[in-house]
C-alpha positions as CSV (number, residue, x, y, z in Angstrom):
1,X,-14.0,87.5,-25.2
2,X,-12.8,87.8,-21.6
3,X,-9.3,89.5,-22.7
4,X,-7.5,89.0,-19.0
5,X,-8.4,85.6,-19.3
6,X,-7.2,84.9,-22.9
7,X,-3.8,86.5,-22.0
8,X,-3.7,84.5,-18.9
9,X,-4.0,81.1,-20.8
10,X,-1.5,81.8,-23.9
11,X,1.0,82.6,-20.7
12,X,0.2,79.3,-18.6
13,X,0.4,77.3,-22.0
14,X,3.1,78.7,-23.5
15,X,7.1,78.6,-22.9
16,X,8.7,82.2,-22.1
17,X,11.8,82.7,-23.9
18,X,14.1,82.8,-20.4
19,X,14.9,79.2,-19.2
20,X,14.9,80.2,-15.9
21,X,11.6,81.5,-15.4
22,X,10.1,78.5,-16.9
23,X,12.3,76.2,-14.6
24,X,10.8,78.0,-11.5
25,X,7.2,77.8,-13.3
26,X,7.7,73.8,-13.2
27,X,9.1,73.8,-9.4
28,X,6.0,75.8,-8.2
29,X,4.1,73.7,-10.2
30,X,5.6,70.5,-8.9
31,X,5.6,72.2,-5.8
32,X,1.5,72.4,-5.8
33,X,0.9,69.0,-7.1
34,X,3.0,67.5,-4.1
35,X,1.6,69.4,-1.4
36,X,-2.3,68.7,-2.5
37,X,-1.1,65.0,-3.0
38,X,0.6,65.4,0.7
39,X,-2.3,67.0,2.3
40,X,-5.3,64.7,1.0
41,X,-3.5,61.5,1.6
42,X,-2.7,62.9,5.0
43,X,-6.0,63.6,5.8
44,X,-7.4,60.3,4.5
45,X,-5.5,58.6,6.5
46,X,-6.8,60.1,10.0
47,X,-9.9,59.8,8.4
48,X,-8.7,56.1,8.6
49,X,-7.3,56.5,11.9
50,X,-10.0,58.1,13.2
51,X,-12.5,55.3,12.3
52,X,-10.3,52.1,13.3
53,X,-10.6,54.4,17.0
54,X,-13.9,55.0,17.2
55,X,-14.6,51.6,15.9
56,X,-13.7,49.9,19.4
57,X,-16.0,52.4,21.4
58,X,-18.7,52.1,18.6
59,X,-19.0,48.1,19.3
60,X,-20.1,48.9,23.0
61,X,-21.7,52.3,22.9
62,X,-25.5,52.8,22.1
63,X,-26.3,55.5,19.4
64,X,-28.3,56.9,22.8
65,X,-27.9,56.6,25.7
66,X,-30.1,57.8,28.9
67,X,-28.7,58.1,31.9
68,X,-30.2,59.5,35.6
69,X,-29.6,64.1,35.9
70,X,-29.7,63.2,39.8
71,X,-28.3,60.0,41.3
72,X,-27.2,56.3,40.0
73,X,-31.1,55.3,39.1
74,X,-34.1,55.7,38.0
75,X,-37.4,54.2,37.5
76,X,-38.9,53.6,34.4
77,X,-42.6,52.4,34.0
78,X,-44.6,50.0,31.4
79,X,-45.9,52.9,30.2
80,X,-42.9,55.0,29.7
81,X,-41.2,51.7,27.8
82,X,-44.2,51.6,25.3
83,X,-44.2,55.4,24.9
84,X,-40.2,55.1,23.6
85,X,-41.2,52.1,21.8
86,X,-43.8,54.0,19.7
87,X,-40.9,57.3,19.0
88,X,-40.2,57.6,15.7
89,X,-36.8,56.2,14.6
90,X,-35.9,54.1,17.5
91,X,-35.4,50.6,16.4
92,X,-35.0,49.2,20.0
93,X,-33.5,49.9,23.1
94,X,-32.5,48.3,26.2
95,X,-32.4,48.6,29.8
96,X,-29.4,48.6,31.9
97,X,-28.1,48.1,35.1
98,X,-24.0,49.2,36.1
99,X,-22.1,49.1,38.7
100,X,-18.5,48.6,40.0
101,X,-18.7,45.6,42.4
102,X,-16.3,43.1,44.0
103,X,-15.0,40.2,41.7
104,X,-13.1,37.1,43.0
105,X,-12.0,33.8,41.8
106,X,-9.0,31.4,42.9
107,X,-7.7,33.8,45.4
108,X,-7.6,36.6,42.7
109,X,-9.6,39.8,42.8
110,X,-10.7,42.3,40.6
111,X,-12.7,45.8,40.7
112,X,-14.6,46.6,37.8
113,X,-18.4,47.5,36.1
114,X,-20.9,44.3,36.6
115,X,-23.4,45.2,33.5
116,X,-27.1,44.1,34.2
117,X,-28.2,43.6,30.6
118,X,-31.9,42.4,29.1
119,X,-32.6,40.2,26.1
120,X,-33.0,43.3,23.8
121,X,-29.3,44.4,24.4
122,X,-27.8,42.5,21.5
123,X,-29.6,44.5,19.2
124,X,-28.3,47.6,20.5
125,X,-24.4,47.5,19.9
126,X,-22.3,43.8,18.4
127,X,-20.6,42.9,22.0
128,X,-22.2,39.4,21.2
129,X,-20.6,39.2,17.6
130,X,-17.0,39.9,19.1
131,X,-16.4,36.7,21.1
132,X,-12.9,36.0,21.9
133,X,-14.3,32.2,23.2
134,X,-17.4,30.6,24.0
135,X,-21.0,31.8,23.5
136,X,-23.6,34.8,24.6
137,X,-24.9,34.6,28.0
138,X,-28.8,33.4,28.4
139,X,-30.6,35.7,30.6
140,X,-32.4,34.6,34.0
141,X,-29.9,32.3,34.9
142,X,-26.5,32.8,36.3
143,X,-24.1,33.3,32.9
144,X,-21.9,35.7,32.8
145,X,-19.5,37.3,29.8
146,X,-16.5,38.6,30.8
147,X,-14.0,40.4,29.3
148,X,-10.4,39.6,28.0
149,X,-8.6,41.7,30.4
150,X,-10.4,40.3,33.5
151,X,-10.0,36.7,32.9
152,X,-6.2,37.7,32.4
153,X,-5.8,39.3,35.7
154,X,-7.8,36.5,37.4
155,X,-6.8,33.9,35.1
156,X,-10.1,32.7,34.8
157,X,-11.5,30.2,32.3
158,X,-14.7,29.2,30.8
159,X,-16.8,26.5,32.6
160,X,-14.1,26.0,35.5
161,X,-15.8,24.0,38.1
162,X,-13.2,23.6,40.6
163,X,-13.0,26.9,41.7
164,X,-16.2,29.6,41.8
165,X,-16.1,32.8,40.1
166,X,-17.9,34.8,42.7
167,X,-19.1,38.6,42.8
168,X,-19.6,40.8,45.9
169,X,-21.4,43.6,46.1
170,X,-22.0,46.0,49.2
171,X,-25.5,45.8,51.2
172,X,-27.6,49.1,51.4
173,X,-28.3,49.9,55.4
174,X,-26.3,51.1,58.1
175,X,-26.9,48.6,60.8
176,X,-23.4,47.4,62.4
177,X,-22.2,45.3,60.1
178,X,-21.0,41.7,62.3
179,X,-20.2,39.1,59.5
180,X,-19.0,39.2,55.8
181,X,-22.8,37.9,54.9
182,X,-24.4,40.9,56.3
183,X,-21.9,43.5,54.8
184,X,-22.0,41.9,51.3
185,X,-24.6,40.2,49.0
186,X,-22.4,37.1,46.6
187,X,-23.7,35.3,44.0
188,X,-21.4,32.7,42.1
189,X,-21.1,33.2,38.4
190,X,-20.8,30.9,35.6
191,X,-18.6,32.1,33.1
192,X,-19.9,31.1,29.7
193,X,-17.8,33.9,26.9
194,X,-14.8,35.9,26.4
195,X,-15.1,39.2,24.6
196,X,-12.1,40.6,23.0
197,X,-12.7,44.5,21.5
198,X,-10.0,46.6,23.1
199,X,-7.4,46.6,25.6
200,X,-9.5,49.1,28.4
201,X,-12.4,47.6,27.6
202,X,-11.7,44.3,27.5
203,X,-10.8,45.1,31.3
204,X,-14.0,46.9,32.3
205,X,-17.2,44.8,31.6
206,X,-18.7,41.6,33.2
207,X,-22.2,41.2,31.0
208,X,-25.0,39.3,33.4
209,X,-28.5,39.1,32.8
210,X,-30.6,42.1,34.0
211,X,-32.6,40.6,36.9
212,X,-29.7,39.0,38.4
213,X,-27.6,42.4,38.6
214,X,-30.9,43.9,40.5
215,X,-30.8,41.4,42.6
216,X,-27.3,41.2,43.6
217,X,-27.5,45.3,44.2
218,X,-30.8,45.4,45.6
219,X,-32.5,47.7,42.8
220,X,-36.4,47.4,41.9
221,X,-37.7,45.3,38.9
222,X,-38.2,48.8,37.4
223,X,-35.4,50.5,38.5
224,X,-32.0,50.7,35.8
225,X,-28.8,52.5,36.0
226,X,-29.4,53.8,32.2
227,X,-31.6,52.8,28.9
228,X,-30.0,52.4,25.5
229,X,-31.1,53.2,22.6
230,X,-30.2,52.1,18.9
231,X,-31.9,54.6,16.3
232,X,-32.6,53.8,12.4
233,X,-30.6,54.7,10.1
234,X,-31.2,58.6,9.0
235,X,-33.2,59.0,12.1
236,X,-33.8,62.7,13.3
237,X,-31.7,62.5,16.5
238,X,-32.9,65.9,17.9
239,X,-36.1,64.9,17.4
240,X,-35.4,61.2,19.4
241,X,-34.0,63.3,22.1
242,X,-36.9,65.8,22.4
243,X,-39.2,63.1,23.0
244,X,-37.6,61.3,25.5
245,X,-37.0,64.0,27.6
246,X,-40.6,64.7,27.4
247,X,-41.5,61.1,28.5
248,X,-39.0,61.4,31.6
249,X,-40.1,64.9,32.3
250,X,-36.6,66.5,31.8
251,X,-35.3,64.5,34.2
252,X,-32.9,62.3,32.5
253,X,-29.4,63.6,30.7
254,X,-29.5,61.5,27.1
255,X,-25.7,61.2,25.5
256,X,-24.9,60.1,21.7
257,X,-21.9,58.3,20.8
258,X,-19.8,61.8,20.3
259,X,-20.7,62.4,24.1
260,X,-20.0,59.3,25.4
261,X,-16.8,59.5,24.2
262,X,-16.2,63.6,24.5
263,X,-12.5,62.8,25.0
264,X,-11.5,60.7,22.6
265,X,-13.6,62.8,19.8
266,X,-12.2,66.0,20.9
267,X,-8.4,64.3,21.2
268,X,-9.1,62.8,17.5
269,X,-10.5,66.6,16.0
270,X,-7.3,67.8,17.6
271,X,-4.9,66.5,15.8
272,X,-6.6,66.4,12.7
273,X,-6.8,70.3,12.7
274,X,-2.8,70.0,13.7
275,X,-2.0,68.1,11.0
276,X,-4.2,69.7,8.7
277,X,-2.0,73.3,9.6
278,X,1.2,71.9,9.6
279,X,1.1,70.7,5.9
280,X,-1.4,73.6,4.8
281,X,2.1,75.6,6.1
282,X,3.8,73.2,3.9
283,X,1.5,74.3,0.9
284,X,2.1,78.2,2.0
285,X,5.7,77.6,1.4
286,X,5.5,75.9,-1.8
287,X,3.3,78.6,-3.3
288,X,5.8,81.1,-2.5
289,X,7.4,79.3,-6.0
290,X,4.5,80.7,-7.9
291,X,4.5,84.3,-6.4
292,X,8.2,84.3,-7.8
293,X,7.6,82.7,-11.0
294,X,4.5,85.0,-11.5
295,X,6.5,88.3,-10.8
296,X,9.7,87.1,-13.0
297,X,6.9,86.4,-15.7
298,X,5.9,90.2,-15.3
299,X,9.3,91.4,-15.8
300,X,9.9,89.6,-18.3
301,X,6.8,90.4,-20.0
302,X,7.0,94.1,-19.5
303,X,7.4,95.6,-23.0
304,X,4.3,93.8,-23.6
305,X,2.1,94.9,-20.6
306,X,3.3,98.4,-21.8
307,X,1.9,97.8,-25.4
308,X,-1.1,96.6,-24.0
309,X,-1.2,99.7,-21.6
310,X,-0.9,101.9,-24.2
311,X,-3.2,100.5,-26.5
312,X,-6.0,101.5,-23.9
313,X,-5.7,98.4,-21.6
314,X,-6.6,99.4,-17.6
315,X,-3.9,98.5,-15.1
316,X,-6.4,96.8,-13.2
317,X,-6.8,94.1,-16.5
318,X,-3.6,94.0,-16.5
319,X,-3.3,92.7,-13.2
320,X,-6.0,90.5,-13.8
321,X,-3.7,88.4,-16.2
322,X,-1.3,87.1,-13.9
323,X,-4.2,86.8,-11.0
324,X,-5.9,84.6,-13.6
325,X,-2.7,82.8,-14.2
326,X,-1.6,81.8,-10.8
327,X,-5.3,80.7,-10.1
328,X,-5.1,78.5,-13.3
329,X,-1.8,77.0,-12.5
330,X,-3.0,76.4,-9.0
331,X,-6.1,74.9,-9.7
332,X,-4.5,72.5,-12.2
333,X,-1.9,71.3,-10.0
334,X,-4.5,71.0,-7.5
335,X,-6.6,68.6,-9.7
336,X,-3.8,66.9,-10.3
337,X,-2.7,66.2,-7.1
338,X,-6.3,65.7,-6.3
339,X,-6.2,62.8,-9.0
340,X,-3.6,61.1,-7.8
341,X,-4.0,61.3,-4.4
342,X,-7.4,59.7,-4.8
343,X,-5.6,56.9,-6.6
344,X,-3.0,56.3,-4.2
345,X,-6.0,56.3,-1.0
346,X,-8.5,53.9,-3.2
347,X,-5.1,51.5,-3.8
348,X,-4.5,51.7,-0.2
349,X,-8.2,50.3,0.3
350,X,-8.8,47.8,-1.9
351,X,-4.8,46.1,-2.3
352,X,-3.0,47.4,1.2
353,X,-0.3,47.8,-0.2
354,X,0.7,49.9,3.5
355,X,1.1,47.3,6.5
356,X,1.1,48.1,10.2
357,X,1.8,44.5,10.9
358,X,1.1,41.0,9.4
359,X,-2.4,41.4,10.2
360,X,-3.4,45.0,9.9
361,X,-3.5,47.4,7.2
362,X,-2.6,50.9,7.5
363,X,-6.4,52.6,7.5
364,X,-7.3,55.3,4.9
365,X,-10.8,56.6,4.1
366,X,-11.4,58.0,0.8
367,X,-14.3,61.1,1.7
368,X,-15.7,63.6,-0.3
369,X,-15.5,66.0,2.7
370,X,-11.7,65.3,2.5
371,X,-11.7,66.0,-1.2
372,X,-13.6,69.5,-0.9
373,X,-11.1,70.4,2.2
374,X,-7.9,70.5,-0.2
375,X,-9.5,71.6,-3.6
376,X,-10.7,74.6,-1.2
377,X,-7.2,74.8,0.5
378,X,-5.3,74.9,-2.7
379,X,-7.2,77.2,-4.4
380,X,-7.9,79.9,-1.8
381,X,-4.2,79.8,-0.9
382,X,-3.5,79.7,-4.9
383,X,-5.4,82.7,-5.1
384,X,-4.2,84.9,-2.7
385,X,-0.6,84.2,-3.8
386,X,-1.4,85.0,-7.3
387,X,-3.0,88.4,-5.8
388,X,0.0,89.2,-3.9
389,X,2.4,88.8,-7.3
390,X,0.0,90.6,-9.5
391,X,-0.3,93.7,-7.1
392,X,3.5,94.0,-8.8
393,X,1.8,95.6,-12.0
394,X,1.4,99.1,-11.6
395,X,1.5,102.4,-13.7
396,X,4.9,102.9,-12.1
397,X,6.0,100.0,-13.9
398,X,4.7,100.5,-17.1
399,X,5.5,104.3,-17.5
């Protein structure tokens, strides 16, 4: 029989005879059961957070994305597009053309991205499924989707004949420039969709067919700004990577989602390492409860440590006890806490209960990742406060 540990559980399980040491036993205990509650739930929740962000940029981003190491273009052959074609885990891709150009309608302008895209693009990321009004371009003809934002600023509407939507975009050469016709090359778009995702991107995209966006910027049927690339799931992305750098001879720079969006990622792991040590701080001070309770209980139980002592028991066993104790009492109120902050995350999900407004629930993700975090938390940070009161039981002390 492990005798530390027997001692330790007739101690946790038992009432001592002084009120107030068991009143300051329930407080730490309360004390641990609140703060792993407080920290999981918190943590679900910019788990939630954290998803409802990224879910915006996730609609429009690629899983890959590869873009030129030199310059706005490159060229990219037959054979390069069946050599990606036959990688491994690379369910399609698409190629791309991007550029900020000139955009005017009824004596309104706007400066943003015109996106060249080909037929495979709505394969590649669900711009297409998140239609605000109207319908997907079709490609090799004039249609264009525009976002939100833009037809707000230009207070442009779908199918309005009376007045052109129009793009400019600046001529290559460096010939003295004598009329508006040399300086620019137009085109006049037909507005056919509305996409609605976000409010900065719903400002930043026109989507036009591929060949028209070459065109209207002078590139080469095989030259594209960038190529994107949606992978299957559980595909090796190293791997992906690897090879396409081999088919473009190191010459490309190839992105994933986190990379697109460095920023926002880094901004989002920010916080939730702040959060994180502002309520593990909370959970510090709440275990300084059980380092009290756990030292009271040693006083009190003194006469009996020094029977045990005398009865050949090492110090060190001794010790032991109350170690075992406070790691018991932690990791109890730590399941606890675990238990019913689990309940009150998976009620969030399925009932939301937790509105932000009429419309929109307050986000929480239940993870096992999350779950490991605070059971790890609670009981490292149990156990080193029940090694701090237990270093109280010396020889001094029982001499």
């Amino acid at each position: 029989m492990n005798f530390p540990l027997y001692i330790a559980k007739r101690y946790l399980f038992s009432k001592s005879k002084n009120n107030a040491i068991n009143i300051i036993t329930a407080i730490a205990s309360v004390g641990i059961i609140v703060g792993t509650l407080a920290l999981f739930v918190v943590l679900s929740v910019f788990s939630g957070l954290r998803d409802f962000s990224l879910s915006f940029s996730n609609t429009i981003d690629p899983d890959l994305k590869v873009n030129p190491l030199q310059g706005k273009t490159f060229f990219i052959s037959p054979d390069q597009q069946n050599q990606i074609n036959d990688i491994k885990g690379v369910a399609s891709y698409s190629k791309i053309v991007e550029e900020r150009v000139l955009f005017f309608f009824d004596g309104k302008e706007q400066v943003t991205y015109l996106k060249g895209v080909d037929a495979n693009y709505i394969k590649i990321n669900d711009v297409s499924k998140n239609l605000f009004n109207g319908k997907w371009l079709r490609y090799n003809t004039a249609e264009v989707v525009v976002g939100y934002g833009i037809t707000q600023k230009l207070s442009l509407g779908l199918f309005d004949f009376n007045n052109d939507f129009e793009v400019y975009v600046p001529r290559k050469g460096k010939a003295v420039i004598e009329s508006e016709a040399e300086a620019f090359n137009k085109s006049v778009l037909i507005p056919v969709g509305i996409y609605a995702i976000s409010e900065d991107l719903d400002s930043k995209y026109v989507f036009a067919d591929l060949t028209l966006a070459q065109d209207l910027l002078e590139y080469k049927h095989n030259e594209v700004s960038a190529i994107e690339i949606k992978t299957k799931p559980n595909a090796n992305e190293a791997e992906i990577i690897e090879k396409l750098n081999t088919i473009f001879q190191n010459k490309v720079e190839i992105k994933n989602k986190a990379q697109l969006n460095a920023t926002l990622y880094k901004m989002l792991n920010t916080e939730n390492i702040a959060v994180y040590l502002i309520f593990t701080l909370v959970i510090i001070i709440a275990l300084f409860n059980l380092i009290g309770a756990l030292i009271m209980m040693i006083l009190d139980k003194k006469n009996n440590l020094k029977t045990l002592f005398n009865l050949g028991s090492e110090v060190q066993d001794l010790k032991k006890i109350f170690l075992l104790q406070g790691s018991l009492l932690t990791i109890i109120g730590g399941i606890i806490g675990l238990i019913l902050g689990v309940i009150i995350v998976l009620i969030q999900q399925h009932f939301k209960l937790v509105m932000i407004t009429e419309s929109l629930a307050y986000p929480v993700v239940f993870t096992v990742q999350n779950v490991l975090i605070v059971f790890g938390t609670i009981v490292a940070l149990g156990f080193i406060s029940s090694l701090i009161a237990s270093s109280r039981v010396t020889k001094k002390l029982l001499d």
